[in-house]
Steps between C-alpha positions, in 0.01 A plus 500: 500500500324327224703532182367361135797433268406510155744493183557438134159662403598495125264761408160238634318808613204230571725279713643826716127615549380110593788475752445857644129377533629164699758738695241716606304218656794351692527810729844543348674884640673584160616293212849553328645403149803288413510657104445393145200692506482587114569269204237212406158627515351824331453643850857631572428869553189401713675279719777742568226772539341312764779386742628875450179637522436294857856563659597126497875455568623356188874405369565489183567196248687381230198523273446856622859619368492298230243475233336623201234669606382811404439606848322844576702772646347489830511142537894480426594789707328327774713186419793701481443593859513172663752257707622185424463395878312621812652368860260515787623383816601128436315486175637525142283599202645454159385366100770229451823477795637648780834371377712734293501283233140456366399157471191346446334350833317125397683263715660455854855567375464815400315567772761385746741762298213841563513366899906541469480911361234646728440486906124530428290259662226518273513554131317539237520474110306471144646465173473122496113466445526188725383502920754368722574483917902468561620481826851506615507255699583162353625192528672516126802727484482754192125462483222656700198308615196504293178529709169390386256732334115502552308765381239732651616370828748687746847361665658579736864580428825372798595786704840312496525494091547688228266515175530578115162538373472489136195617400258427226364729226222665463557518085631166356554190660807231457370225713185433315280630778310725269414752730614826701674465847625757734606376855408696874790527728356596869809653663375479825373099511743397296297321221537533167154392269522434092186609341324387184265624309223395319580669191745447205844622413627639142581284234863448360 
C-alpha cells in the first residue's frame, strides 16, 4: 500500500489542497495525518473539515489541544475524537515521539532514544517542521544514522533496519525550504519518497 504522510498543516488550507493535488497524481492508496492541523493560517476549520470530511486517519497534535482558537463546534468535537498514535503492523504513526517522554525529534540522539521505547520498525513523526531518515543501525553508539534526503525521488528502505521518519510540514517550515512536503511510504517495496511542492508555506 501506498501511504502519503502529511502533518503540521497549521491551518494552510492552500498547502493541504496543493499536496492532495500532488498525492493524487502519485497513485498514492490513502494519505494519513501526523497533527497540528489548526493554529497558523485562517484555514483551521477548513482543514479539519477536509481530512474529516475525506476519512483520513489522523492523530492528534499538540497544536490541536492547545491553542487559542476559536474553533467551531464541529471541528473540535472532531478533534476531540482522535488518537495520539495509530500502530499498523510494524509501523508507528505519531505528531512528536513514541517515547513516553515527549521530546522533540531534530537530531540522531534523540532518535537513537524513540528506537529504545518502541519495537516498530518503521516510524513516523511531525512536530519538528524539519525532514529527516534515521536508521538504527549505526556505527556511533547513542546516535542513529542519518541517511541522505533527495526529494521527489523514491528509496528504498533495508529490510534489515529500522527507520524514524520525521516528516516535513505542510504549514511552516524550519529549515528554510519554503515550501510544503509530505513523504510516500510504499509498504510493500519498501521505499519511502519526500515530496515538494511548488508552492509556498505560511509566514511566521
Amino acid at each position: 500500500m501506498r501511504t502519503a504522510i502529511i502533518t503540521d498543516i497549521h491551518g494552510h488550507y492552500d498547502g493541504l489542497l496543493a499536496a492532495m493535488a500532488d498525492i493524487e497524481t502519485c497513485a498514492c492508496d490513502r494519505t494519513l495525518c501526523l497533527g497540528d492541523m489548526v493554529d497558523g493560517g485562517d484555514g483551521s476549520d477548513a482543514v479539519v473539515r477536509f481530512l474529516r470530511d475525506h476519512d483520513i486517519p489522523t492523530v492528534f497534535g499538540n497544536h490541536d489541544h492547545y491553542n487559542d482558537l476559536d474553533l467551531a463546534p464541529d471541528v473540535q468535537a472532531f478533534i476531540d475524537t482522535l488518537p495520539e498514535t495509530i500502530v499498523e503492523g510494524d509501523a508507528l504513526y505519531t505528531h512528536i515521539s513514541p517515547r513516553a517522554r515527549q521530546n522533540k525529534i531534530a537530531d540522531p540522539y534523540e532518535a537513537w532514544n524513540a528506537f529504545d521505547e518502541t519495537p516498530a520498525r518503521r516510524i513516523f513523526v511531525g512536530h519538528a517542521h524539519l525532514a529527516a531518515i534515521y536508521g538504527e543501525q549505526s556505527a556511533e553508539f547513542g546516535a542513529a544514522t542519518s541517511h541522505l534526503i533527495q526529494y521527489n525521488h523514491p528509496c528504498r528502505l533495508d529490510l534489515t533496519d529500522r527507520y524514524l521518519i520525521t516528516v516535513p510540514a505542510i504549514g511552516y517550515s524550519r529549515d528554510r525550504i519554503d515550501h510544503p512536503r509530505y513523504c510516500i511510504y510504499d509498504d510493500a517495496q519498501q521505499t519511502l519518497e519526500l515530496r515538494l511542492l511548488d508552492v509556498p508555506c505560511l509566514r511566521f
